[in-house]
C-alpha positions, 0 to 999 in steps of 0.5 A: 500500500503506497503513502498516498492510500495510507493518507487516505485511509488515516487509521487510529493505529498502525502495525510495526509492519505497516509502519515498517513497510511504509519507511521500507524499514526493518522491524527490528530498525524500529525497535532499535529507534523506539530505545534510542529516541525519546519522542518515539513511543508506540503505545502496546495492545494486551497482545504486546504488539506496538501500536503507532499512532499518527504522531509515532509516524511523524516523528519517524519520518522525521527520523528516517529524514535525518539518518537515511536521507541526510547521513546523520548518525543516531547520535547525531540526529537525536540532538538535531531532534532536540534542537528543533524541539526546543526552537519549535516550542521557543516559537511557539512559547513567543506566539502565545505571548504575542496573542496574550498582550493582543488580548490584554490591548483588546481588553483594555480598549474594551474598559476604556470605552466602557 
């Protein structure tokens, strides 16, 4: 089943194969990932088996992006996925700021004209 069936059928949960067949990966790969990564933790049905969601897929492509495409070590790419962790939460830290002191403006104009 190529990328663009999966997109279309967006599922709840996937299988370590269906997972594995999607990046062209090993099971075993996976697994090996899933100890080395912080961000990747597949959720376990009563059966044992992993179960990844959505989030589980986008932080393995993000993964596969970084060790097979661009030759980063595991080392290597896990401190690139902290870098752009930390930046993407300092960003977003900065728009709720930025939409806090929006609010704060509106309120005060509001008082004002009360």
């Amino acid at each position: 089943m190529s990328l663009s069936e999966k997109e279309e059928t967006k599922k709840l949960f996937y299988t370590i194969t269906e997972v594995s067949e999607l990046f062209d990966l090993n099971a075993s790969t996976l697994r090996f990932w899933e100890k080395e990564f912080d961000s990747l933790k597949p959720s376990k049905n009563k059966k044992g088996n992993r179960t990844f969601t959505q989030k589980d897929i986008d932080n393995i492509a993000k993964i596969v992006d970084l060790v097979k495409e661009k030759g980063f070590t595991i080392q290597g790419a896990k401190e690139q996925l902290k870098k752009v962790s930390s930046t993407s939460s300092d960003n977003k830290n900065a728009e709720v700021i930025y939409k806090l002191k929006d609010i704060k403006n509106k309120l005060i104009n509001l008082k004002n004209n009360i």
